[in-house]
C-alpha positions in Angstrom: 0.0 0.0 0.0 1.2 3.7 -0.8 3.1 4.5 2.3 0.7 8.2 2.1 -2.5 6.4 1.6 -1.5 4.2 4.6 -1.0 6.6 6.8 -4.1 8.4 5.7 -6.3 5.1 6.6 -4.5 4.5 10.0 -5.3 7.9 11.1 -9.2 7.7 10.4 -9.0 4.6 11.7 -7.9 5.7 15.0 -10.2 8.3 15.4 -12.8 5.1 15.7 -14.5 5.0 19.3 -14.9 0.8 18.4 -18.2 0.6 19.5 -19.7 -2.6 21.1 -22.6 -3.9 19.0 -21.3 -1.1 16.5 -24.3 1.1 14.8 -22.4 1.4 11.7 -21.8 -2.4 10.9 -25.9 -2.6 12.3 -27.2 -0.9 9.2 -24.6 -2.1 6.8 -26.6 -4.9 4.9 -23.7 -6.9 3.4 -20.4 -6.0 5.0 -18.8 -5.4 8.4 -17.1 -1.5 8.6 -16.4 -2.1 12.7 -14.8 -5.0 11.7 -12.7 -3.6 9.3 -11.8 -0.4 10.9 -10.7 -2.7 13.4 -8.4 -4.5 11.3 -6.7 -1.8 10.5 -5.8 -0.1 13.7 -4.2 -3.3 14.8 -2.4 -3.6 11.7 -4.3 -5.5 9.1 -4.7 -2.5 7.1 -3.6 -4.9 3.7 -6.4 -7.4 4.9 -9.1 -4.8 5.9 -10.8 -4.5 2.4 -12.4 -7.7 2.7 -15.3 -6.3 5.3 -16.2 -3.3 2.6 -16.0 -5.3 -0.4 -19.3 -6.6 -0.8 -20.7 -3.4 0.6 -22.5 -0.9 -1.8 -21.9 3.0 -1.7 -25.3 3.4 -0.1 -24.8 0.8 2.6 -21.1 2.8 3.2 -23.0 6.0 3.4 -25.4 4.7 5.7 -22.6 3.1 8.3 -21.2 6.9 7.8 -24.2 8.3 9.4 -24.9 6.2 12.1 -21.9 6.5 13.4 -22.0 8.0 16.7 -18.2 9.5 16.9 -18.4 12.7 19.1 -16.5 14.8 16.8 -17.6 14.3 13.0 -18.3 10.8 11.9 -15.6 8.5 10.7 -15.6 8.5 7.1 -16.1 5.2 6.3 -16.7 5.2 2.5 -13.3 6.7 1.9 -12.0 4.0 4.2 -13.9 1.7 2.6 -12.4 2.4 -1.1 -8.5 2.9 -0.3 -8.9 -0.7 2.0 -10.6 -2.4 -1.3 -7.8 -1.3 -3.6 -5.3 -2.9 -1.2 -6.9 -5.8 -0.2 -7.1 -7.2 -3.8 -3.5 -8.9 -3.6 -4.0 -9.9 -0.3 -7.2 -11.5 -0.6 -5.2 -13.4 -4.0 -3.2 -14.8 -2.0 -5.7 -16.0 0.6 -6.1 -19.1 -1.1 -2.7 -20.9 -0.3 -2.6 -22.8 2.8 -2.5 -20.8 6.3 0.8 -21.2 8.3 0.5 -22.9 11.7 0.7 -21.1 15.0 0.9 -23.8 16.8 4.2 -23.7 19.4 4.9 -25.7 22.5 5.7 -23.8 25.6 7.7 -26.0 28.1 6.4 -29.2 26.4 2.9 -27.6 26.4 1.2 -27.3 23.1 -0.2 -24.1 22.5 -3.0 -23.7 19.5 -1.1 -19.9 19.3 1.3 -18.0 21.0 -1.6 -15.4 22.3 -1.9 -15.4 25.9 -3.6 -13.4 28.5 -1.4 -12.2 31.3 -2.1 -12.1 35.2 -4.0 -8.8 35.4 -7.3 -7.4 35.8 -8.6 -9.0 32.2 -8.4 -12.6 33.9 -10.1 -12.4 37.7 -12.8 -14.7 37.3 -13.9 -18.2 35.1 -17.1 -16.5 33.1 -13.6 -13.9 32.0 -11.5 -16.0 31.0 -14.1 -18.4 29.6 -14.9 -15.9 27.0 -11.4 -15.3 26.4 -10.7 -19.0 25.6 -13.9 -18.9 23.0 -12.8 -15.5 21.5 -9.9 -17.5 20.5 -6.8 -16.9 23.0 -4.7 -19.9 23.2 -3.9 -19.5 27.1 -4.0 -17.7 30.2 -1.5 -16.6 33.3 -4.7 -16.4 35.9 -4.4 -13.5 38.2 -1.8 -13.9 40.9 -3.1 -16.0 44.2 -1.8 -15.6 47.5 -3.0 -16.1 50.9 -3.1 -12.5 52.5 -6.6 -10.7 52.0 -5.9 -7.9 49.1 -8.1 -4.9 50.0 -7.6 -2.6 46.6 -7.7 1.2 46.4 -10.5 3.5 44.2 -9.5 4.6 42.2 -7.1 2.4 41.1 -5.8 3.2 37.5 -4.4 6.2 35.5 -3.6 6.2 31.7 -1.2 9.0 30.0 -2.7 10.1 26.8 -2.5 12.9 24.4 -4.8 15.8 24.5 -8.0 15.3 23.3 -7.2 11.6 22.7 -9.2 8.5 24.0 -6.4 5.9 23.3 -3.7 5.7 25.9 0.0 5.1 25.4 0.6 4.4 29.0 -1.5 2.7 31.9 -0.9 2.9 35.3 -2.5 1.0 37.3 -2.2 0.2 41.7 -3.7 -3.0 41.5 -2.1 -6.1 43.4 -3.4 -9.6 43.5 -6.6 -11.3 43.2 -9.1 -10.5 46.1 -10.8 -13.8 45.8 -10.4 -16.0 48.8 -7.5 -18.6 47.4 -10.1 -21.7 47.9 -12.4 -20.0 44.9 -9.5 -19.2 42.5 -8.3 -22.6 42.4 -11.7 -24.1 42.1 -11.8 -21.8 39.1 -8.6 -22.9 37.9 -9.8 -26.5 38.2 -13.2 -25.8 36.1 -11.5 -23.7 33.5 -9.0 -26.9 32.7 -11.9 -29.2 33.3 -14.5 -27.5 30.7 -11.4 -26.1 28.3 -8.7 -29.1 28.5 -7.1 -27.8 24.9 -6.1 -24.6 26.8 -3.4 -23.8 28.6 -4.2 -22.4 32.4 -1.3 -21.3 34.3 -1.6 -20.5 38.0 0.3 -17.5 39.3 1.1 -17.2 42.6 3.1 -15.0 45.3 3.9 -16.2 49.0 5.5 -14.6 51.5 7.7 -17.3 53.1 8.9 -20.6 52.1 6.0 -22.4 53.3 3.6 -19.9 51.6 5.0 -20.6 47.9 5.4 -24.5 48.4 1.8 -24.7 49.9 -0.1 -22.3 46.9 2.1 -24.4 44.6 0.8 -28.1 45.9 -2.6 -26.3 45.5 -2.5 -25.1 41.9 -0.7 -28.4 40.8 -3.8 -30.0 42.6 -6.3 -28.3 40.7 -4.9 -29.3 37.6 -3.2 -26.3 35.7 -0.7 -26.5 33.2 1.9 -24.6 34.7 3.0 -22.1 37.6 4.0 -18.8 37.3 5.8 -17.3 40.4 5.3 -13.5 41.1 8.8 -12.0 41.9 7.6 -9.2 40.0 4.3 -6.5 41.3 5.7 -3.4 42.4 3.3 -1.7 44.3 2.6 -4.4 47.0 1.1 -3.3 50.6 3.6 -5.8 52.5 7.5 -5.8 52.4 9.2 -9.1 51.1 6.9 -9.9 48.6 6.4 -9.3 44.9 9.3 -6.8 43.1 11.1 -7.1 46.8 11.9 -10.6 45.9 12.6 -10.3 41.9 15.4 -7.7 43.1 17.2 -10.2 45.1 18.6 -12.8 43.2 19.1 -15.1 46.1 15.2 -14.9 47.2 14.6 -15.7 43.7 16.5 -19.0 43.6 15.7 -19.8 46.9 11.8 -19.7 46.1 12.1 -21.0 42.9 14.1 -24.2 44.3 11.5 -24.6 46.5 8.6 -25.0 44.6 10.4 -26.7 41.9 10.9 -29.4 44.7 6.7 -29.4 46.0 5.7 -29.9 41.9 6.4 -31.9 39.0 4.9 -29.3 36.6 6.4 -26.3 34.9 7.4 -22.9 37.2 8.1 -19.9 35.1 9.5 -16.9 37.4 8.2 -13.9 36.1 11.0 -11.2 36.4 10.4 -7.5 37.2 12.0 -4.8 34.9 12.7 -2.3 38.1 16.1 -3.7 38.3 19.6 -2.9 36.6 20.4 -6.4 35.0 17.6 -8.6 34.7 19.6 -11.1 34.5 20.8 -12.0 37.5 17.7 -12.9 38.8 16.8 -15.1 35.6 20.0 -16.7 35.9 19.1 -17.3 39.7 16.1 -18.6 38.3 17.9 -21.2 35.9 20.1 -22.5 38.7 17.2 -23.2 40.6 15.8 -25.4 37.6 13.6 -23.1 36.0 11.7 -24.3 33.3 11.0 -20.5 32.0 11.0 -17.0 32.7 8.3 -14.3 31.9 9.0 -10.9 31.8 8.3 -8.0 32.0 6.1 -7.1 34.7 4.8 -2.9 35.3 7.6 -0.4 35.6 7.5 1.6 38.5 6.2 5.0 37.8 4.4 8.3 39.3 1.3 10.3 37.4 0.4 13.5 39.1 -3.5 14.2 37.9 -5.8 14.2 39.6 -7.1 10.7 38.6 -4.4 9.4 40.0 -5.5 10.3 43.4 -6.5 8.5 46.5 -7.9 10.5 49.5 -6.0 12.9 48.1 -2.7 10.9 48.2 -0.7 9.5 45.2 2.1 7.0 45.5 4.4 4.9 43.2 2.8 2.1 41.2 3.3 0.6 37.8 2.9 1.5 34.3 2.5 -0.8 31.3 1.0 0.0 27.7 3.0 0.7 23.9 5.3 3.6 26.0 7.4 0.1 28.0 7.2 -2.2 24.6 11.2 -0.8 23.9 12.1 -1.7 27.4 10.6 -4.9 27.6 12.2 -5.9 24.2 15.3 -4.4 25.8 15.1 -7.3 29.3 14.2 -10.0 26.7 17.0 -9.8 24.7 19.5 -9.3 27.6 18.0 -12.6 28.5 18.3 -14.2 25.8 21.8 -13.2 25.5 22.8 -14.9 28.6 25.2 -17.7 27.6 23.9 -19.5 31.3 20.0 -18.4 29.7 20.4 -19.4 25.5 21.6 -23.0 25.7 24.7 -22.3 24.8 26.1 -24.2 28.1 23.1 -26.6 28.4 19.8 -26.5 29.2 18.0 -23.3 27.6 15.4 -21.4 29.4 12.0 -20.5 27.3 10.8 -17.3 27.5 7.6 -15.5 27.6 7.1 -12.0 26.7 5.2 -9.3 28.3 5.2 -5.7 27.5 3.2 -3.0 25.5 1.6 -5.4 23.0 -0.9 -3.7 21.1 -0.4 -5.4 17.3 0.7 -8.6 16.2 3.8 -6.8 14.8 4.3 -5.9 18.6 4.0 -9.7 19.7 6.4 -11.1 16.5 9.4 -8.8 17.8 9.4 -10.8 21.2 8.9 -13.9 19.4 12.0 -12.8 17.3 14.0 -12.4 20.4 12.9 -15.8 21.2 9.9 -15.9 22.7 7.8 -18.6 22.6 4.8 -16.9 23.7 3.1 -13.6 24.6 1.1 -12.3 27.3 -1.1 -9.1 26.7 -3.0 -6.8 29.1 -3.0 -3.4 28.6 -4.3 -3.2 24.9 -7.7 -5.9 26.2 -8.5 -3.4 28.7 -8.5 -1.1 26.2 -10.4 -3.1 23.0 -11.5 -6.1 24.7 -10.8 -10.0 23.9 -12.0 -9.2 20.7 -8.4 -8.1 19.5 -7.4 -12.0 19.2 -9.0 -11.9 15.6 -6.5 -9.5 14.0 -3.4 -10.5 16.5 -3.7 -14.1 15.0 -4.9 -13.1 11.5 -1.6 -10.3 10.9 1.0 -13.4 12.1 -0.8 -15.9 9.9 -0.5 -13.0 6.9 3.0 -12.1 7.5 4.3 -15.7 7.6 2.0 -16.8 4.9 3.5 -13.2 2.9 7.3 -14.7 3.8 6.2 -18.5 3.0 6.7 -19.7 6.4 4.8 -22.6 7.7 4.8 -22.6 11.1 5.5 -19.7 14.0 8.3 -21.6 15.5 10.8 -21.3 12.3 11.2 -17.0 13.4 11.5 -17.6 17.2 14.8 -16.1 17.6 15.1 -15.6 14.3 16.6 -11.3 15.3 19.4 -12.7 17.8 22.2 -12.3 15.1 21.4 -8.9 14.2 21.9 -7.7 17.8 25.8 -6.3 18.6 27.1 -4.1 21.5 27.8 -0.5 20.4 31.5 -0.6 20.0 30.5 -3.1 17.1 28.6 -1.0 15.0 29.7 0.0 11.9 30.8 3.3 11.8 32.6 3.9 8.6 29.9 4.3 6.4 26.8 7.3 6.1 23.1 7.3 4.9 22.0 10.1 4.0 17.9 11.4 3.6 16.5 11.9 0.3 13.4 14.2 -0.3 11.2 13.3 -2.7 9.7 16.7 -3.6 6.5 14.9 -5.1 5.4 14.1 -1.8 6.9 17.0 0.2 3.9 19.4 1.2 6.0 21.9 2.4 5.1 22.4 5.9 9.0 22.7 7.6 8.7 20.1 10.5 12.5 18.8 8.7 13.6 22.3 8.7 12.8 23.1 12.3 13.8 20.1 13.9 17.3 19.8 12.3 17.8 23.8 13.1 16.7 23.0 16.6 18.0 19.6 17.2 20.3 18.2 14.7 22.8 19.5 12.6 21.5 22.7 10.9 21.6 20.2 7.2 18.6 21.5 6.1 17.8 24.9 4.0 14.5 25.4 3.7 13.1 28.1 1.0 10.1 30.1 1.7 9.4 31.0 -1.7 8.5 27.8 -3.1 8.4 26.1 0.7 10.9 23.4 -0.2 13.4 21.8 2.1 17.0 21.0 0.7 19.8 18.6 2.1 22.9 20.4 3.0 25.4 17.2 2.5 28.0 18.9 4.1 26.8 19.3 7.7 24.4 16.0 6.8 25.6 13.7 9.5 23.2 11.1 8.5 21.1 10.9 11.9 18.0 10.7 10.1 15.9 13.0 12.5 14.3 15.1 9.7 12.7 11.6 8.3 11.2 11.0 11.2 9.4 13.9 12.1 8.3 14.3 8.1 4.4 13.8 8.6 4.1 13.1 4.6 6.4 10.4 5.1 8.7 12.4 2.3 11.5 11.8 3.6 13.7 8.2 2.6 17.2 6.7 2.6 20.0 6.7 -0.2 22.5 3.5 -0.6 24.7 3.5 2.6 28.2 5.1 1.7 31.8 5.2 3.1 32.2 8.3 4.8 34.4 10.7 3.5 
């Protein structure tokens, strides 16, 4: 798809409110516009034309005005045709054989890699019962623990831009489940029971040795697939528990030894990211036997609105959403780095990755880095289950588009490309190119390399056209990413001069 066009339809699309029970797909008599407005913003945009394409320009008009948007309606015909023209090859190639997503997760087979992880969006079995029919392969169950949880109000906060209901950042002060520990594991027992192809792992957080071992015995008992051990929440009410432990690498193998010893199934240690090197703990974890480690659990953080307010008081809780996705990639791939962590002096460690997924482009870079499966929260509290469809629909595109077969042939598959910095090569230059066709003159490039670059860029107010000075160019590539018309590419990389 023309990279303008494609930046025109993500736009609109996110200006959608995605309605439940959507009024514009209720009057549209032969196609599905929630649907595909969906499928774009979670980046399907190449696939989206396959909801409008039956539709007729009065049944697009009619979606149009039912839409209830606040500000002006979303204009869904014009979505409509730009999606068509670009779903034509895509739907072509619809016909050749989807690619599995099938992977196995500590000798656990998994339908996909698409889990939910141990938040809020799994508290209860009618939850995560409709997760598992919406099509999510697996779920990390709310943390159990033996201490009554009495929660604050309110209890989250989100960062967002002005005017904007999507939020790039979510804080939230919840802890653990508040269900007595007795209902959660009958849960976990009936949720295995009525959805045996689905993978159910307990997490859990003591506060002493005999805590873990005992909530262990009790999860194994109740017949889930796996443990997950809580080193990780960082806004617990009582000392020595949760990101107390996952800072101390001895606390970490100690516990982990432990209930290695009281089960026979897997125990994943899931590793908080409000620590230097993540890992030590992991490789704590892996001398303790470890089966795998899950990571990244909410960064600590402080918002000052309002909102954020209890009685009147704010303190420090944790933040997750697309603003951690960089630094989660960044404590996966120290993991998997690890000579003690890869394999490369035995046993390997599988890994499971949590942190600002929002697309299934977000969820393929940790599997990349090696993951062998994801965990999202943030973006269902924001869209719902219902984002399962285009999470597993963009992966089975993209491997189909590369001729892959199954998910497992790209686990890892970025490893190589990673180097430290003094290995970079820096002999050689790329410089910007500006293609004046698409330039429309507005001086973002001009201001930004005045203001925070290296002054490369003339700009002439006459015809409103920016020009590449190539002798102060440095090659830093700031101007094409502030360009808003996407005019702004790459020439062949160069030796410098």
């Amino acid at each position: 798809m023309n990279k303008n066009r494609q930046m025109h339809i993500q736009e609109e699309a996110a200006r959608c409110l995605f309605c439940w029970d959507a009024p514009c797909s209720s009057v549209c008599k032969k196609g599905d516009p929630a649907r595909a407005i969906r499928a774009i913003r979670f980046g399907n945009e190449d696939m989206a034309g396959q909801w409008f394409a039956e539709c007729s320009d009065e049944d697009l008009e009619a979606a149009g005005r039912a839409c209830i948007h606040y500000d002006r309606p979303i204009r869904i015909r014009e979505l409509a045709h730009m999606s068509v023209d670009a779903c034509h090859s895509s739907l072509d190639a619809s016909h050749r054989p989807l690619p599995s997503l099938a992977i196995n997760f500590c000798g656990i087979p998994c339908e996909n890699p698409f889990f939910l992880a141990s938040s809020a969006i799994c508290t209860n079995y009618e939850m995560v019962a409709r997760a598992f029919e919406a099509g999510w392969a697996g779920v990390f169950y709310k943390t159990i623990c033996l201490q009554e949880i009495r929660e604050v109000s309110p209890r989250f906060d989100a960062v967002q831009q002005e005017g904007q209901a999507d939020f790039y950042a979510f804080r939230n002060m919840e802890q653990l489940s508040e269900n007595p520990a007795d209902l959660d594991f009958d849960i976990l027992r009936r949720l295995k029971q009525d959805y045996p192809t689905k993978v159910v792992v307990a997490s859990i957080m003591g506060q002493d040795e005999e805590e873990w071992m005992e909530l262990a015995k009790r999860a194994e008992a109740a017949g889930v697939d796996a443990i997950e051990l809580n080193f990780s929440c960082p806004q617990m009410r009582l000392t020595g528990m949760g990101s107390d432990v996952g800072q101390n690498p001895e606390l970490v193998m100690v516990y982990t030894a432990y209930v290695k010893r009281s089960v026979s199934i897997p125990v994943i240690p899931k590793m908080t990211p409000n620590i230097t090197q993540i890992n030590k703990p992991a490789s704590a974890a892996f001398l303790a036997n470890a089966d795998a480690i899950s990571a990244i659990n909410t960064i600590k953080s402080v918002t000052m609105n309002n909102r954020a307010k209890v009685s009147g008081q704010i303190a420090i809780s944790g933040l997750s959403g697309r603003a951690v996705h960089p630094i989660a990639l960044r404590h996966i791939l120290e993991m998997a780095q690890t000579p003690m962590l890869s394999g490369s002096l035995g046993k390997k460690v599988e890994l499971s990755g949590i942190g600002g997924i929002d697309t299934w482009r977000d969820a393929l870079e940790f599997i990349q880095l090696g993951c062998r499966n994801v965990q999202v929260c943030t973006a269902v509290m924001q869209y719902g289950y219902r984002i399962i469809d285009d999470l597993i629909l963009g992966l089975e595109n993209y491997l189909a588009g590369r001729g892959i077969n199954s998910v497992e042939e790209v686990v890892g598959e970025s490893l190589p490309n990673f180097v430290g910095p003094t290995d970079l090569d820096r002999d050689t230059i790329v410089y910007p190119k500006i293609d004046r066709d698409k330039c429309m003159g507005c001086g973002r490039c001009y201001v930004s390399c005045m203001d925070g670059g290296h002054q490369a860029i003339a700009f002439d107010p006459v015809t409103r056209l920016p020009r590449l000075v190539g002798t102060k160019c440095v090659g830093c590539h700031l101007c094409r990413l502030v360009c808003p018309s996407g005019a702004i590419g790459t020439t062949k990389r160069i030796p410098k001069k």
